[in-house]
C-alpha positions as CSV (number, residue, x, y, z in Angstrom):
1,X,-31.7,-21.8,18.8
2,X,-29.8,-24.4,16.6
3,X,-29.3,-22.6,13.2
4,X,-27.9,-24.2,9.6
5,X,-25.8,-21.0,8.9
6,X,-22.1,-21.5,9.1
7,X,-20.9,-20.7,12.5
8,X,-18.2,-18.2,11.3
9,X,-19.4,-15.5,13.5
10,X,-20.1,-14.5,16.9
11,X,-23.7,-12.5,17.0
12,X,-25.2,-10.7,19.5
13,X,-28.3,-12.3,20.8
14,X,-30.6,-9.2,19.0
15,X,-32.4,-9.1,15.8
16,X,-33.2,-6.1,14.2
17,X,-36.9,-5.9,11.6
18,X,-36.4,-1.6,10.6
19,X,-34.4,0.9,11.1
20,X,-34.8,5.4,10.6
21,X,-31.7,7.8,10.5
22,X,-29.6,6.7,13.0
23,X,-31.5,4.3,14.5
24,X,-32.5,0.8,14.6
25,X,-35.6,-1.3,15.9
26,X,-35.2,-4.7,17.4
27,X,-38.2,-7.6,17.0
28,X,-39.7,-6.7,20.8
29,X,-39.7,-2.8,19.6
30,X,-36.6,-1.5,21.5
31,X,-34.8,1.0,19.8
32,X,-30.9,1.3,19.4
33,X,-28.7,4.2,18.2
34,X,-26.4,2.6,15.5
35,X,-23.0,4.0,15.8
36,X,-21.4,1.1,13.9
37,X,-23.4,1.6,10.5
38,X,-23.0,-2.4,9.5
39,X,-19.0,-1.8,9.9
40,X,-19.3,1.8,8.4
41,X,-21.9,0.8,5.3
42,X,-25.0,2.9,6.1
43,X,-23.5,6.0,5.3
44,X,-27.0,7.5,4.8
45,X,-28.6,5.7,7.5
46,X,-31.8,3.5,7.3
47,X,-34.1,3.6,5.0
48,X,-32.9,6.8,3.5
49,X,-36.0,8.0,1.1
50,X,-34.0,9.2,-1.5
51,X,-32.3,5.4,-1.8
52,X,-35.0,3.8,-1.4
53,X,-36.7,5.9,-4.1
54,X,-33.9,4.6,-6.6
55,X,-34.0,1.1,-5.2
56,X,-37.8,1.0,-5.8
57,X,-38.1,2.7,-9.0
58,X,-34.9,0.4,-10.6
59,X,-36.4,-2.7,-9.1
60,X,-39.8,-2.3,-11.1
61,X,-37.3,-1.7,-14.5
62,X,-34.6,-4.3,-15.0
63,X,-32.0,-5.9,-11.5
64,X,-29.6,-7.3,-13.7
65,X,-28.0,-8.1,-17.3
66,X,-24.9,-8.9,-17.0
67,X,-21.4,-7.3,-18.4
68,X,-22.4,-8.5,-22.1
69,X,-24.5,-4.9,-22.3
70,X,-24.0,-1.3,-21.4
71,X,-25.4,-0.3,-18.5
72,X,-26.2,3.4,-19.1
73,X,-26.4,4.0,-15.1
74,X,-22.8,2.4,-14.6
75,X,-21.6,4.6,-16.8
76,X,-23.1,7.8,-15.4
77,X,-21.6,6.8,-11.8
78,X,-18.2,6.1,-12.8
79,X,-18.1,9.5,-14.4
80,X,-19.5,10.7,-11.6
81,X,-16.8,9.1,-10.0
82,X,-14.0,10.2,-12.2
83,X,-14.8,13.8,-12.1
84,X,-14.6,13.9,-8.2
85,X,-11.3,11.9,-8.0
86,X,-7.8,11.4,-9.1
87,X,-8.8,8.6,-11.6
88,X,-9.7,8.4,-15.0
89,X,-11.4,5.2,-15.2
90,X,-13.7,2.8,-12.5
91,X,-14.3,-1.0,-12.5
92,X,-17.1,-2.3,-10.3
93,X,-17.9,-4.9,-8.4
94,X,-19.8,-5.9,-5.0
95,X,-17.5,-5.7,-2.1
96,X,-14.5,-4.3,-0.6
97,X,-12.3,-7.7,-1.1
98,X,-13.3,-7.8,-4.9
99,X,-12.0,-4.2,-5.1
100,X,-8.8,-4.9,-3.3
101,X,-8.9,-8.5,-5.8
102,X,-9.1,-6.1,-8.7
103,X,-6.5,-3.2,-7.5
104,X,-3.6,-6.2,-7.0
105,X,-4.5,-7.8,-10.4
106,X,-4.1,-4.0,-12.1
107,X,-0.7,-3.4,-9.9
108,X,0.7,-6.5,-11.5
109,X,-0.8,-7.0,-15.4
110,X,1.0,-2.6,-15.5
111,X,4.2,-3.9,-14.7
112,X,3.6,-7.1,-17.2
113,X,2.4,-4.9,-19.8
114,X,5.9,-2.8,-19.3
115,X,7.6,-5.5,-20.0
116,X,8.1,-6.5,-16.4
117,X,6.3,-9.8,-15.1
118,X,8.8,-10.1,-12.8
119,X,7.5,-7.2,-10.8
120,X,4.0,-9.0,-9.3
121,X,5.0,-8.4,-4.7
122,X,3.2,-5.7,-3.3
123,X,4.1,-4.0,0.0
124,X,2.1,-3.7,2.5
125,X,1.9,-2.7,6.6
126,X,1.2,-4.7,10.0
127,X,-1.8,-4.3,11.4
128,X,-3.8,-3.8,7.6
129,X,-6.8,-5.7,6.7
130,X,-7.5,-5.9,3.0
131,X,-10.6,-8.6,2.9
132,X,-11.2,-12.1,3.3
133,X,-10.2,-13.9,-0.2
134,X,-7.2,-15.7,0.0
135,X,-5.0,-13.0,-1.7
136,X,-6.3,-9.8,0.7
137,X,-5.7,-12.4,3.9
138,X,-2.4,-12.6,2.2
139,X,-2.2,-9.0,2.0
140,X,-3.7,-7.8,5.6
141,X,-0.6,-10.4,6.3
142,X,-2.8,-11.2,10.1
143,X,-1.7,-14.7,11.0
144,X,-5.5,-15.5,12.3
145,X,-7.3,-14.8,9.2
146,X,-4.5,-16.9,7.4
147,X,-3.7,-20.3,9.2
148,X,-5.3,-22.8,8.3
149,X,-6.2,-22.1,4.4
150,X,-3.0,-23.7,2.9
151,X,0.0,-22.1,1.9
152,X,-0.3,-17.9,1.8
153,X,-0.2,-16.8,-1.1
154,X,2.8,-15.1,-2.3
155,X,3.8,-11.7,-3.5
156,X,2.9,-9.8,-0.3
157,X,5.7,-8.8,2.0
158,X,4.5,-6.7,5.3
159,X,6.6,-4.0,7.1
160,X,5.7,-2.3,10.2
161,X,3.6,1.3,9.7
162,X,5.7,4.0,10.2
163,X,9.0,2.3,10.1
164,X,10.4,3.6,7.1
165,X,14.0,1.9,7.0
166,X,12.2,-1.5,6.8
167,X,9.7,0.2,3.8
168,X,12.8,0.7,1.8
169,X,14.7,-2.1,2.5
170,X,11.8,-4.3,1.5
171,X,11.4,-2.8,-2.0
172,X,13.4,-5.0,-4.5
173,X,13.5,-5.5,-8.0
174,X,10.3,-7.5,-8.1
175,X,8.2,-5.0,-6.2
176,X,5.0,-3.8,-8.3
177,X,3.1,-1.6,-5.9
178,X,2.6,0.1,-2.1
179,X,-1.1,-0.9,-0.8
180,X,-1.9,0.8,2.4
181,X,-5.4,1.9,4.0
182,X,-5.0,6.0,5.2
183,X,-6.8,4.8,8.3
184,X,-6.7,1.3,9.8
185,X,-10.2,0.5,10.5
186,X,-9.9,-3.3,11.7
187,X,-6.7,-2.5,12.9
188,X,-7.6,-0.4,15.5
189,X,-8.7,3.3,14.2
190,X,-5.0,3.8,13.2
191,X,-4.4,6.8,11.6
192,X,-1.8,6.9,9.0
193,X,0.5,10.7,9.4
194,X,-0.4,13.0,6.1
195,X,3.5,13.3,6.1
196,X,3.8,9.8,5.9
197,X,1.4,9.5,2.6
198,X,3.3,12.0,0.9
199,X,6.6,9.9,1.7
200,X,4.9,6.9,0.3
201,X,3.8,8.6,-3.0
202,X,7.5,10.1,-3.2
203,X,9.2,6.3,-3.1
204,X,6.2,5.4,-5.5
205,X,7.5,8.0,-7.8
206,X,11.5,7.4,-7.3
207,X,10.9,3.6,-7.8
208,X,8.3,3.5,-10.5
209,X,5.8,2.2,-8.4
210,X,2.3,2.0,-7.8
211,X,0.4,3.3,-4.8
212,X,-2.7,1.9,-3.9
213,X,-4.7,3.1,-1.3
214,X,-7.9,1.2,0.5
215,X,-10.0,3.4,1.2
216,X,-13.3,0.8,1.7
217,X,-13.4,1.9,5.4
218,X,-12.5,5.1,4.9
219,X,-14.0,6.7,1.8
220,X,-17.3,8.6,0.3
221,X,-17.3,11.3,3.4
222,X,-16.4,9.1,6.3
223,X,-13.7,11.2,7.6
224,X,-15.0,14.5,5.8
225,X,-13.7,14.4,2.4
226,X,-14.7,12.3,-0.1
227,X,-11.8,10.4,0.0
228,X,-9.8,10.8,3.4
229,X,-6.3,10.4,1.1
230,X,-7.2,13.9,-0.3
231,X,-6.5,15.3,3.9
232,X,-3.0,14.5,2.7
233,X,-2.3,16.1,-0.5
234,X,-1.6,13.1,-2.3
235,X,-2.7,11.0,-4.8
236,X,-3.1,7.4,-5.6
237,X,-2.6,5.6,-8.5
238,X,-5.1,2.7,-7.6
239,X,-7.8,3.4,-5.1
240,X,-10.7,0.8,-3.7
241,X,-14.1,1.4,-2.5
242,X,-16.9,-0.4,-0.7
243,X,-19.1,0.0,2.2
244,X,-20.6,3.3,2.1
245,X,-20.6,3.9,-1.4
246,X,-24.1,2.0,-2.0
247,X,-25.2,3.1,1.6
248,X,-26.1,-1.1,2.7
249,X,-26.5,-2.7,-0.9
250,X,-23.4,-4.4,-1.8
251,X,-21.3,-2.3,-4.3
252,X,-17.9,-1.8,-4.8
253,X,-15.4,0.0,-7.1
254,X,-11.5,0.1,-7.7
255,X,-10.4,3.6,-9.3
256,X,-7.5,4.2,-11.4
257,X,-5.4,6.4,-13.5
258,X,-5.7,5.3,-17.4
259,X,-2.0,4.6,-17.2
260,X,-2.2,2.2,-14.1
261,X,-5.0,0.2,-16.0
262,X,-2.9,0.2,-19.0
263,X,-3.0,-3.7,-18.6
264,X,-7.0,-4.3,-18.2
265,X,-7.6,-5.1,-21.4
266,X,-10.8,-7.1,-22.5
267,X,-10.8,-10.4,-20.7
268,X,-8.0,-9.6,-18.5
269,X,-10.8,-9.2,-15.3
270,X,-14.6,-9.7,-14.9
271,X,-17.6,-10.0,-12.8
272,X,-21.3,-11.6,-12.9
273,X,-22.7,-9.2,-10.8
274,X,-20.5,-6.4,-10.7
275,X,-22.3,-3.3,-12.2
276,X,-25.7,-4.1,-12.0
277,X,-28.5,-1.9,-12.3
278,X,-29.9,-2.0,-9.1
279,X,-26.1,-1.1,-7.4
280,X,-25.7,1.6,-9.8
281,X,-28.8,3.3,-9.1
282,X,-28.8,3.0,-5.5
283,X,-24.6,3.9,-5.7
284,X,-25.7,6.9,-8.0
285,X,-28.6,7.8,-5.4
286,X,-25.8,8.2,-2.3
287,X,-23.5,10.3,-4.4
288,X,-26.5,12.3,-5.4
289,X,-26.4,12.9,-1.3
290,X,-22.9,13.1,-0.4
291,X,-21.6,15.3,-3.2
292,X,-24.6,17.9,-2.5
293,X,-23.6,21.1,-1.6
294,X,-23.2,21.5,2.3
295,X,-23.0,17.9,3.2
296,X,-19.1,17.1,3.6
297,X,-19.2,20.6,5.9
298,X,-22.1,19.3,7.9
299,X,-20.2,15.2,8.8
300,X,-17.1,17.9,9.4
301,X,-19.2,19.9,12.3
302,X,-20.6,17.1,13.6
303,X,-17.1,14.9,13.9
304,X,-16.1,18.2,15.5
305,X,-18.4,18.2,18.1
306,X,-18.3,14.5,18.5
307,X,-14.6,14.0,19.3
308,X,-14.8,17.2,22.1
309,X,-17.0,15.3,23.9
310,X,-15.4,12.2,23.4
311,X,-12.4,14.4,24.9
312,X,-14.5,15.5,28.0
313,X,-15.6,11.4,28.4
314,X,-12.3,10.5,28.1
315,X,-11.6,13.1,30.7
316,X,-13.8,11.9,33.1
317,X,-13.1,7.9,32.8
318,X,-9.2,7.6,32.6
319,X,-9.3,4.4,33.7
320,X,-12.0,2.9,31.2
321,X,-11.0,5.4,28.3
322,X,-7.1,5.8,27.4
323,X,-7.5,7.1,23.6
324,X,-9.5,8.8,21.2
325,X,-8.5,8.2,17.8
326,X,-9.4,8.3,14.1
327,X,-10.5,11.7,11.6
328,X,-14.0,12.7,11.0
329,X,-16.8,10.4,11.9
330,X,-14.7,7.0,11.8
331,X,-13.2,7.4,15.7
332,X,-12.2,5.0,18.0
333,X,-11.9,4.8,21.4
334,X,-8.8,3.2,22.9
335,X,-9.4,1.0,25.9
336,X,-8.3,-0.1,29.2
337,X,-11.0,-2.7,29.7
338,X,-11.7,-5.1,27.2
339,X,-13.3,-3.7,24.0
340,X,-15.6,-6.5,23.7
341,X,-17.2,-6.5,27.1
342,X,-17.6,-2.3,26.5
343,X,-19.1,-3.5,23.2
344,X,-21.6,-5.6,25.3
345,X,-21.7,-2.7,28.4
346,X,-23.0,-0.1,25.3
347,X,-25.3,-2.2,23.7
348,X,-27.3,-2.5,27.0
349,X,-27.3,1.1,27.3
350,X,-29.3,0.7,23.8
351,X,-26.0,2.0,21.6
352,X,-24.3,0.1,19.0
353,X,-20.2,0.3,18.7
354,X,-18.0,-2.0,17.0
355,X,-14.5,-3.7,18.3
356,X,-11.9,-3.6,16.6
357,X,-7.9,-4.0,17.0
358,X,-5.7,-2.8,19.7
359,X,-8.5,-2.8,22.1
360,X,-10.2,0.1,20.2
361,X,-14.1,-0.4,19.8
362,X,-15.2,2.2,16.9
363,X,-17.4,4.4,16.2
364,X,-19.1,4.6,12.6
365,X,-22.1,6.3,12.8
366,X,-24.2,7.1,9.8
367,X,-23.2,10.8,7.7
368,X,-26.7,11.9,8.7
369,X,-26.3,11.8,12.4
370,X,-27.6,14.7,14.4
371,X,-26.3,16.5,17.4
372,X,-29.4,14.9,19.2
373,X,-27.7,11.6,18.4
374,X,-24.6,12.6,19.2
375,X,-25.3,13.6,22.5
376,X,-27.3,10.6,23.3
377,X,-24.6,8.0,22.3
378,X,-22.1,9.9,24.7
379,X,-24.5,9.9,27.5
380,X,-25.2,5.8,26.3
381,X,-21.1,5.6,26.2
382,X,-20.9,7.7,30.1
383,X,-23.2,5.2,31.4
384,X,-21.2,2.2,29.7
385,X,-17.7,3.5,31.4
386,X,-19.5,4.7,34.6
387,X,-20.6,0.6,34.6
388,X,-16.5,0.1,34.2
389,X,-15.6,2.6,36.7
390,X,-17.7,1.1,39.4
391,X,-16.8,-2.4,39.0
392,X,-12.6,-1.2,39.3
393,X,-13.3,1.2,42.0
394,X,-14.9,-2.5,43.6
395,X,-12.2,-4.6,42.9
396,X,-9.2,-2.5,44.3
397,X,-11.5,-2.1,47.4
């Protein structure tokens, strides 16, 4: 098929018309259990009723009036917001990469408003991704998002995770602000040590610093906490959002102490979209979920049972499987075959998985998952490595 859309991506040859729970219906009928969520968005699954009660009942009020108004709902989910978090005050917008926009702009205008324009780099770590606008390519630092778009911008300077000799050596006098994801989602399901958080808020602290965390991937009960920074005892100053947080309509927020927005005055940062009423009712519908009683304790059983039988597949397959990484239900499996031909190997076994860095495909099932589900992806993913198996075991014969 010859198609007008930009050929920026690579899609599998499969449309999808609805989707229940955890699963997903192609145009012939064939059903597929979606363990990539839209790259970890459907945090509620398909066609949740609860959000699809909001979504109706907002669309038959008023979709959007811009930032010249109050927007009563906006402000009932960014207190929501505040009084589960760190922060004291929430700016939204419609994607991760705005977030991350907005969280770099904040880092900088503190420092200006101390008095300190000179402070404007942020540091950040190999292997990040922080969005697709020229400043987060600048940030993620990944030389194949940024050739080819002119000169990178500056004001980013990238140390390797974990090495903390290069961490301090690359703070200077100009540095505003740490940015660092807890987990590495594109880069490969890369957890981040709690030890090592606590040692990056501790420099924050001794150098007057800000710490930013992305938690787009990683946040609103992907890895069993609301926030998977709070594992770790620590607290950011800056924190962004995405993804799950309007459970497949596009919403984002960045989150921050009053003192780190102490430069966002009017003016200083906007958005058309950002806000709208139709994001802040369905964003307001999946917290009305995720904070329920119960429901972090139930994603926290289920990643529990998940990643011991991950263990036992990984057990079985030592040649296909080398790794299981990741917290809660963002995991990844670390590969000795190519992750994009396993990607392919468990979508014909009717499961969807997702590739990502270091030869990791992931797995980002919905919150709602069952133990049913769970149980039939790992039979989906035993089939996929038994494929993987057989073909090795044929090729050193």
């Amino acid at each position: 098929m010859t198609s007008v859309l930009l050929p920026n991506y690579v899609r599998a040859p499969i449309a999808f018309e609805r989707g229940e729970g955890a699963w997903l219906v192609a145009r012939g009928g064939e059903r597929y259990l979606d363990f990539g969520a839209g790259v970890a968005v459907n945090a509620l699954g398909h066609a949740h009723p609860h959000l699809v009660a909001a979504l109706t009942e907002q669309a038959q009020k008023v979709w959007h009036v811009s930032n010249l108004y109050e927007i009563p709902e906006g402000e009932r989910l960014g207190q929501r917001l505040v009084d589960a978090t760190f922060a004291d005050i929430a700016f939204f917008c419609n994607s991760g990469a705005e977030a991350n926009e907005a969280a770099i702009k904040m880092a900088r205008k503190y420092h200006a408003e101390g008095g300190h324009p000179e402070r404007f780099r942020i540091v950040t770590f190999e292997g990040a991704f922080h969005g697709r606008t020229l400043a987060t390519i600048a940030a993620g630092g990944q030389q194949k998002y940024i050739e080819g778009f002119g000169p990178k911008v500056d004001g980013f300077d990238q140390v390797p995770a974990g090495d903390m000799a290069a961490l301090e050596a690359a703070i200077t006098p100009e540095t505003a602000a740490l940015m660092i994801e807890p987990i590495q989602g594109e880069g490969g399901v890369r957890v981040v040590p709690h030890a090592e958080l606590r040692h990056l808020r501790a420099l924050c602290d001794r150098h007057g610093l800000l710490l930013i965390m992305d938690e787009v991937q990683t946040g609103v009960g992907r890895t069993g906490k609301l926030f998977a920074h709070e594992w770790s005892g620590v607290t950011p100053d800056i924190m962004s959002a995405a993804k799950g947080i309007g459970g497949g309509f596009p919403l984002g927020v960045c989150l921050a102490t009053k003192e780190a927005a102490r430069g966002m005055v009017p003016g200083s940062h906007g958005t058309t979209f950002g806000g709208n009423p139709l994001a802040m009712a369905v964003g307001n519908a999946v917290l009305d979920v995720v904070l329920a009683p119960g429901f972090l304790e139930q994603v926290n059983r289920t990643a529990l049972s998940l990643k011991q039988k991950l263990a036992a597949l990984m057990d079985r397959h030592p040649g296909v499987v080398r790794e299981i990484r990741g917290e809660g239900l963002m995991l990844g499996l670390k590969l000795a075959v190519p992750n994009t031909d396993f990607a392919a190997a468990a979508r014909a076994e009717h499961l969807l998985v997702i590739p990502a860095g270091d030869n990791v495909v992931r797995l980002l099932p919905p919150l709602i998952v069952t133990e049913d589900d769970v149980a039939r992806a790992v039979a989906c993913l035993e089939a996929a490595a038994s494929n993987f198996d057989g073909a090795l075991r044929g090729a050193a014969e």
